[in-house]
VEXDREN-2710 file (C-alpha; in Angstrom, 1 decimal):
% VEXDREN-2710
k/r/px/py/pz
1/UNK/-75.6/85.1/32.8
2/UNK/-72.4/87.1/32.5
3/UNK/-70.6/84.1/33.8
4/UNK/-72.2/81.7/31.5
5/UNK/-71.3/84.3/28.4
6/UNK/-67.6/84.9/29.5
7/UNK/-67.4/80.8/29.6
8/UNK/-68.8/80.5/26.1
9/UNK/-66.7/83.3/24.1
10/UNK/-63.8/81.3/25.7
11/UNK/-64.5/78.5/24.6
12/UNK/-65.3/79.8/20.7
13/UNK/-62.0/81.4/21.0
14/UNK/-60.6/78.2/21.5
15/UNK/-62.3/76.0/19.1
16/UNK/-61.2/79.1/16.4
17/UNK/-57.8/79.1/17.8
18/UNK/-57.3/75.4/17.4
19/UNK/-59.3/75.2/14.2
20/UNK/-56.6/78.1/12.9
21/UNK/-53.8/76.0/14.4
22/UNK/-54.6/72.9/12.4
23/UNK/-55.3/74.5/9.0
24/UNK/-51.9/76.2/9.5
25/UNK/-50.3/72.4/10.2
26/UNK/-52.2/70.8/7.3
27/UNK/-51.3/73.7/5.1
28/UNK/-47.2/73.4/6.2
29/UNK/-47.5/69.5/5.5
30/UNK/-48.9/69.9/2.2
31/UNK/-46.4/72.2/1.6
32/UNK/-43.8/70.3/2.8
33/UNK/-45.1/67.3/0.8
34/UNK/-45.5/69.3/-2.6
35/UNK/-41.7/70.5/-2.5
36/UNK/-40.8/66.9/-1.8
37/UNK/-42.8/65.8/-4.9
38/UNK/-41.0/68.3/-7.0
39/UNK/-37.9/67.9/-5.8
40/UNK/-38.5/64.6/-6.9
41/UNK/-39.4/65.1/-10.1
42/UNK/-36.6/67.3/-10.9
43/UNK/-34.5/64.8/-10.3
44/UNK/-35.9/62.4/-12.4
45/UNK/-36.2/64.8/-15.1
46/UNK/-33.7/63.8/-18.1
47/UNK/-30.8/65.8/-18.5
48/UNK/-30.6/67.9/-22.1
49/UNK/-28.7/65.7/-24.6
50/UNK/-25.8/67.1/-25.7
51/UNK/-25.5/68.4/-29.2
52/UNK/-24.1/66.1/-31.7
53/UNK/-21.1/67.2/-33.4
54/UNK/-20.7/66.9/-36.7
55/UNK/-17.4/64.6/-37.7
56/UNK/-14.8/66.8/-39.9
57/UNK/-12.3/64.5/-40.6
58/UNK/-12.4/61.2/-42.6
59/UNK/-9.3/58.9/-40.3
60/UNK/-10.4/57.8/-37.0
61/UNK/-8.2/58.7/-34.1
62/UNK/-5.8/55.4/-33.4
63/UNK/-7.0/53.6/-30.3
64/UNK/-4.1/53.8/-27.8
65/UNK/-5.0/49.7/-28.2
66/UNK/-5.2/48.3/-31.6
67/UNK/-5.2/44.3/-31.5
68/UNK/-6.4/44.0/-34.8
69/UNK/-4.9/46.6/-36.7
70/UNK/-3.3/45.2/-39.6
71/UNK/0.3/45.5/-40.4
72/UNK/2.4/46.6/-43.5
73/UNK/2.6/43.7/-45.6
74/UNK/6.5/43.2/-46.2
75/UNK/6.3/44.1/-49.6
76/UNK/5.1/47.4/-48.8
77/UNK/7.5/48.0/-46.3
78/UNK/10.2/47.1/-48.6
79/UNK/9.1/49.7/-51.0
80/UNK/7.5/47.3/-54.0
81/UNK/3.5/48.2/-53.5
82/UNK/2.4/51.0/-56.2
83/UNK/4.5/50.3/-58.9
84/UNK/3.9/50.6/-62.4
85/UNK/4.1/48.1/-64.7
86/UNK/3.1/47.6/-68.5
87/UNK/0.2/45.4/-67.3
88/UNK/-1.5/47.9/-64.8
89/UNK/-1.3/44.9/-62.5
90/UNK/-2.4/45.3/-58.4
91/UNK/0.1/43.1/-57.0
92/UNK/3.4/44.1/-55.8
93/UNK/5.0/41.0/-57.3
94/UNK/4.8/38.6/-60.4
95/UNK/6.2/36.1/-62.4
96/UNK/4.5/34.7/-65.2
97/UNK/6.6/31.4/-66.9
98/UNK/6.3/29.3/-70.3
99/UNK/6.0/26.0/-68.3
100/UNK/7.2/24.0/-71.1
101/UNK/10.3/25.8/-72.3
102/UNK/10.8/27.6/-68.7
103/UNK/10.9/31.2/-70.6
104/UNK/9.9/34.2/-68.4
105/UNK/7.2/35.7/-70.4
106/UNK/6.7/38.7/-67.7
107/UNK/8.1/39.9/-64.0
108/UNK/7.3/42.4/-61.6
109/UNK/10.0/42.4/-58.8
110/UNK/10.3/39.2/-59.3
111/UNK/13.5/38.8/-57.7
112/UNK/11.9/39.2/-53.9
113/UNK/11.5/37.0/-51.2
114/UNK/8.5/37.3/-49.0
115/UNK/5.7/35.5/-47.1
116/UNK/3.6/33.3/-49.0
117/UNK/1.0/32.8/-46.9
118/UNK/-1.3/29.8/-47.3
119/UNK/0.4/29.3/-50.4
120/UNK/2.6/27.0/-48.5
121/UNK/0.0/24.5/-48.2
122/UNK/1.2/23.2/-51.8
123/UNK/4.5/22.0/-49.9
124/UNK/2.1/20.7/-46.9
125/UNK/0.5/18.6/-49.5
126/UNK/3.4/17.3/-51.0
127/UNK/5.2/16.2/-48.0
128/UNK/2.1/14.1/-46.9
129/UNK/2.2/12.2/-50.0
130/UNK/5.4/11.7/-50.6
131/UNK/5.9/10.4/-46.8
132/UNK/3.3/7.3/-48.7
133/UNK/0.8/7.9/-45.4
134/UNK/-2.2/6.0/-45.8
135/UNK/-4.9/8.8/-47.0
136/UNK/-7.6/6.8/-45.6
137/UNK/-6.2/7.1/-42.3
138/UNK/-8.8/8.8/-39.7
139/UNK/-7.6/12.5/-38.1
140/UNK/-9.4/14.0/-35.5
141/UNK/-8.8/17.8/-35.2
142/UNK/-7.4/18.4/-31.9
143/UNK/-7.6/21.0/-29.2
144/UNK/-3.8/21.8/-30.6
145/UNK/-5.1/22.3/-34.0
146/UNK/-7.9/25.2/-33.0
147/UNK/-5.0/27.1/-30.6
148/UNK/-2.1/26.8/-33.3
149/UNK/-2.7/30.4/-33.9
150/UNK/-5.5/31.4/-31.5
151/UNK/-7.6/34.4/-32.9
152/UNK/-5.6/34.8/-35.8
153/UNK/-8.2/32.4/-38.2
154/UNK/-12.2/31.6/-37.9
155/UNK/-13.0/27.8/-38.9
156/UNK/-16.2/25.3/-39.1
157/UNK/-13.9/22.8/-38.1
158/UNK/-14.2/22.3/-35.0
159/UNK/-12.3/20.3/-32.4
160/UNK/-13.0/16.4/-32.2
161/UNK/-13.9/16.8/-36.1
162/UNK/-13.1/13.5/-37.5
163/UNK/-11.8/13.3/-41.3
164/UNK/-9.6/11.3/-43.5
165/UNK/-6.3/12.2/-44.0
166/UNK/-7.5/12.4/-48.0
167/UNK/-10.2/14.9/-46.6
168/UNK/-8.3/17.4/-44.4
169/UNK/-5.8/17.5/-47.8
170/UNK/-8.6/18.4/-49.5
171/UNK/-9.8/20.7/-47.3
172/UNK/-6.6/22.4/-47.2
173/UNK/-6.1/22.5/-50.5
174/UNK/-9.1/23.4/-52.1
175/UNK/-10.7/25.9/-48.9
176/UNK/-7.3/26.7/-47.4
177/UNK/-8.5/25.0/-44.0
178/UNK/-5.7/26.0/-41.5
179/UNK/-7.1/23.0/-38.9
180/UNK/-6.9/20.3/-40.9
181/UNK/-3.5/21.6/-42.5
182/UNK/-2.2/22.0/-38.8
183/UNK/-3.6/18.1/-37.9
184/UNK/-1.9/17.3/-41.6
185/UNK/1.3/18.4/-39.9
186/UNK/0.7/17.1/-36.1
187/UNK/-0.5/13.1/-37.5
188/UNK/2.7/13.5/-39.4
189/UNK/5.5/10.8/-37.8
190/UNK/7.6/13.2/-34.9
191/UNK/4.5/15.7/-35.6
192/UNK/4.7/19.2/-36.3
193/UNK/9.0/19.9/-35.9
194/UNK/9.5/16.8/-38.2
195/UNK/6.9/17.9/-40.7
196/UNK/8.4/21.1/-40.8
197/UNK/12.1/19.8/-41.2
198/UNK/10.4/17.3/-44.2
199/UNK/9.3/20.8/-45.8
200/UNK/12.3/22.5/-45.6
201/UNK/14.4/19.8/-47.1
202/UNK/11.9/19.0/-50.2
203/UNK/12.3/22.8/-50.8
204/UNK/16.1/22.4/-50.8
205/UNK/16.0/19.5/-53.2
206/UNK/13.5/21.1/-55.7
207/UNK/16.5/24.2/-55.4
208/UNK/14.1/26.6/-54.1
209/UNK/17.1/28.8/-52.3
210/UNK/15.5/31.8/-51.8
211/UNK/12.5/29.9/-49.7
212/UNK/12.0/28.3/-46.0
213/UNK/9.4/26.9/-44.2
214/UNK/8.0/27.0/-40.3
215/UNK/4.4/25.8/-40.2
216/UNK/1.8/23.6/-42.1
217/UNK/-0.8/26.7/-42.2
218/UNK/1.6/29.6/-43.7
219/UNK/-0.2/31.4/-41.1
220/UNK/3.1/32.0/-39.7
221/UNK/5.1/35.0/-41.7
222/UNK/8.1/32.8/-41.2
223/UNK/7.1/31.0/-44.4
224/UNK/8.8/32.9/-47.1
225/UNK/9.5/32.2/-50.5
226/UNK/10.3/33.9/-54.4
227/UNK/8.3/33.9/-57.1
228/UNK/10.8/31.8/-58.9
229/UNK/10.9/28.9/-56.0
230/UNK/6.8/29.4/-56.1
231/UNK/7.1/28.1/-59.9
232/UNK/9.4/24.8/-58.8
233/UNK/6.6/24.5/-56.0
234/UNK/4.1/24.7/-58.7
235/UNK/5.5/22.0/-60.7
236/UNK/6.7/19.9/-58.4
237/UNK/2.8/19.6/-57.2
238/UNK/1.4/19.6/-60.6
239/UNK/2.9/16.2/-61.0
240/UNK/0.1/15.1/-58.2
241/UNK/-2.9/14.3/-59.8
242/UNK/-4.9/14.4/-56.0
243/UNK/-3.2/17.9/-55.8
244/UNK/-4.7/19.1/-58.9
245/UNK/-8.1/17.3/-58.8
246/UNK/-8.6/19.0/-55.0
247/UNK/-7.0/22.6/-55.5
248/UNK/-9.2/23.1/-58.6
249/UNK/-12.5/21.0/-57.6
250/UNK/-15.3/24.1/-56.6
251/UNK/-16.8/22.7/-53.3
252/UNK/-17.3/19.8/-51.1
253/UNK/-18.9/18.5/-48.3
254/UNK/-18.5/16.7/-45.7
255/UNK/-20.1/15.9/-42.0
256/UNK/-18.6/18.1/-39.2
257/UNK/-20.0/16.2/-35.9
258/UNK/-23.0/16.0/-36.4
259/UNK/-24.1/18.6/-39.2
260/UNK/-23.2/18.8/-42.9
261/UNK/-20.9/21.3/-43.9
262/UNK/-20.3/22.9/-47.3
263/UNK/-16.6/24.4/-47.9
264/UNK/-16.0/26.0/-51.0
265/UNK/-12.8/26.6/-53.3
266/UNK/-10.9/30.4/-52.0
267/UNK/-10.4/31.0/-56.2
268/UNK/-13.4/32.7/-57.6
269/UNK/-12.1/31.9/-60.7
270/UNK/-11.9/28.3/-60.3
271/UNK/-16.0/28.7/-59.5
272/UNK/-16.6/30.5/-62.1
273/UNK/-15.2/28.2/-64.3
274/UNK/-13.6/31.3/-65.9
275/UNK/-10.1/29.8/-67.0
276/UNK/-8.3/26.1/-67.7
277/UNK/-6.9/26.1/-64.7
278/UNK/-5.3/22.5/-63.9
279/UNK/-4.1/24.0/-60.0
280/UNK/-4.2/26.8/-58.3
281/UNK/-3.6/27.9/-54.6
282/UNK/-4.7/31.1/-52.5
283/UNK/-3.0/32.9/-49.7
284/UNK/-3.7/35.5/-47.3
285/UNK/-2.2/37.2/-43.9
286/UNK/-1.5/40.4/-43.3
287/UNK/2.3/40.1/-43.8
288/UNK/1.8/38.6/-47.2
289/UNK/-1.1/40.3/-49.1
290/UNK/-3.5/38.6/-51.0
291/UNK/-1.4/36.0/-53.1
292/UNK/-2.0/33.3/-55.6
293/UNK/-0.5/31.1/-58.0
294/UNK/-1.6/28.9/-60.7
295/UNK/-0.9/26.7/-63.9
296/UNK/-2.9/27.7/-66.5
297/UNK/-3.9/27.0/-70.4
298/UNK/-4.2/30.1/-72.1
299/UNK/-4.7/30.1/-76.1
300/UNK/-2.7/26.4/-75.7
301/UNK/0.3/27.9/-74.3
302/UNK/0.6/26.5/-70.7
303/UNK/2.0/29.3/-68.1
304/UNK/2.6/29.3/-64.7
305/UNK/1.4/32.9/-63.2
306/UNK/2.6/34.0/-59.6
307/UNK/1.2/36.9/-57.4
308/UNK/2.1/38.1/-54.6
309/UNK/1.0/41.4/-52.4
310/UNK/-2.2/41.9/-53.9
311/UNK/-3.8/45.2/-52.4
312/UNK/-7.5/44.2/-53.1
313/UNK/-9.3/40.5/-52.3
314/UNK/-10.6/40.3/-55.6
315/UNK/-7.4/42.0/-57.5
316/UNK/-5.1/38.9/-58.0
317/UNK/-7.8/37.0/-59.3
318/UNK/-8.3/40.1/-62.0
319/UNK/-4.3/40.2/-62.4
320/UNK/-4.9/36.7/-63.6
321/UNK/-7.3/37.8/-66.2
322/UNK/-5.7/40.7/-67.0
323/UNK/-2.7/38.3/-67.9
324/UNK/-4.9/36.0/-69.8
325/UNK/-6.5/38.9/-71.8
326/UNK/-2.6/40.0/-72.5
327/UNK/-1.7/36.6/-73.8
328/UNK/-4.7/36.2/-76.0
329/UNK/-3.9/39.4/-77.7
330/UNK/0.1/38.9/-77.5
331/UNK/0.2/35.1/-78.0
332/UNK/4.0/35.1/-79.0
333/UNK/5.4/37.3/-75.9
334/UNK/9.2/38.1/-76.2
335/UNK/11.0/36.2/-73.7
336/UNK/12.8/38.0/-71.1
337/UNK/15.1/35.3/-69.8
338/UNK/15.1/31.5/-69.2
339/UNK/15.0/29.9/-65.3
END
């Protein structure tokens, strides 16, 4: 019996040992287990966002990499933006002429020479039709023609766009296409460096000294002129009935592969229908400002009105109307000189 007790307090003492023993491992692996788990969670608990700070200054730090930034025009860095004239006008430079007796009516540093921009595809026009190439003659837009002047302009025509050669002067002329002025140039016989020579010599025969040429587009700020060549330009075009009828027509479209397109004319005022204007040409890069000139009827005296270095997009066409307004109260202007 004593035996028999001995032998069974052992083995409770066991059974309670290893009972103890297990509860203790069970206890360490769920532990264990929870300080994984929240380990875990910590570390996929979001960091604290960082306090916003409040911007103090209105000009951006310059990127040490600035592709896009645009340059001076010339005319600012020659000194002519910001200055005063009796008109209040927003462009650096103008010129506005009697086109009938050639009398300078008003100027504004009139005297510079500067990049005219697409303003240049007046000359582009007239070296097409005075070369006598057939206008119905198909041009298809070429690879060359979209990487002329790679990032530098955005267009809907795209390459393999076929047009007439009427159509892409149109185009140019009326919704300053820099493609189809650039396949104007390329179709042209010896292409683009004989087109260019063409250009240069019409503008020394119409005695436009102050003015060369170096591209169809005028995307290039190699195409310079003075507002007193511009007016020769002007006239020498206006004798173009095409070149009037497409710089001053409002819209037009036409099929681009597949899909109709709609282009519209760059000069809100020629939209708007807001003057008699009989032609009319816009121009923009960086170099040049916003530019524009025109022939215009204004209380039946019939001016020529140059701009050049417009700060604002719209502000040449309101230098326009601020001349208009002028000559409808001052219909008799002193002249200032003759050309």
């Amino acid at each position: 019996m004593i035996f028999r007790s001995n032998l069974l307090r052992k083995l409770m003492v066991g059974l309670l040992s290893s009972s103890l023993l297990l509860g203790a491992q069970v206890s360490f692996a769920q532990s264990a287990s929870n300080k994984q788990t929240t380990q875990q969670a910590a570390k996929k608990k979001v960091a604290p966002k960082k306090q916003k700070q409040v911007r103090t200054s209105t000009t951006r730090a310059k990127s040490a990499k600035a592709p896009d930034e645009k340059r001076p025009s010339f005319a600012a860095a020659m000194g002519l933006r910001g200055n005063q004239d009796d008109l209040n006008l927003k462009s650096s430079v103008a010129l506005i002429v009697d086109r009938q007796t050639h009398e300078v009516l008003f100027e504004k540093n009139a005297h510079a020479a500067l990049p005219i921009a697409s303003i240049t595809k007046l000359m582009t026009s007239l070296v097409v039709l005075e070369a006598q190439l057939p206008l119905d003659e198909t041009i298809v837009i070429e690879q060359s023609d979209v990487n002329a002047y790679p990032g530098r302009t955005r267009s809907r025509v795209t390459q393999g766009a076929k047009m007439s050669r009427e159509q892409a002067m149109l185009l140019s002329l009326m919704s300053s296409e820099n493609r189809a002025s650039q396949a104007l140039g390329r179709n042209f016989p010896g292409g683009i460096p004989a087109f260019v020579d063409a250009m240069n010599a019409k503008a020394k025969l119409l005695g436009m000294s102050q003015s060369k040429f170096a591209d169809p587009t005028g995307l290039s700020s190699e195409n310079v002129s003075s507002p007193e060549d511009l007016t020769r330009l002007v006239e020498a075009a206006y004798q173009y009935k095409v070149i009037r009828e497409f710089s001053t027509r409002p819209d037009y479209s036409i099929m681009i592969g597949k899909r109709e397109q709609k282009f519209v004319n760059t000069n809100r005022l020629v939209r708007a229908s807001d003057m008699d204007i009989g032609l009319q040409k816009t121009g923009y890069i960086s170099a040049a400002g916003r530019c524009l000139v025109m022939q215009a009827k204004v209380v039946g005296r019939d001016v020529v009105m140059v701009f050049l270095d417009s700060v604002g997009t719209q502000s040449r066409f309101a230098d326009a109307v601020r001349v208009r307004e002028w000559l409808e109260a001052n219909p008799n202007p002193e002249s200032i000189r003759k050309l």
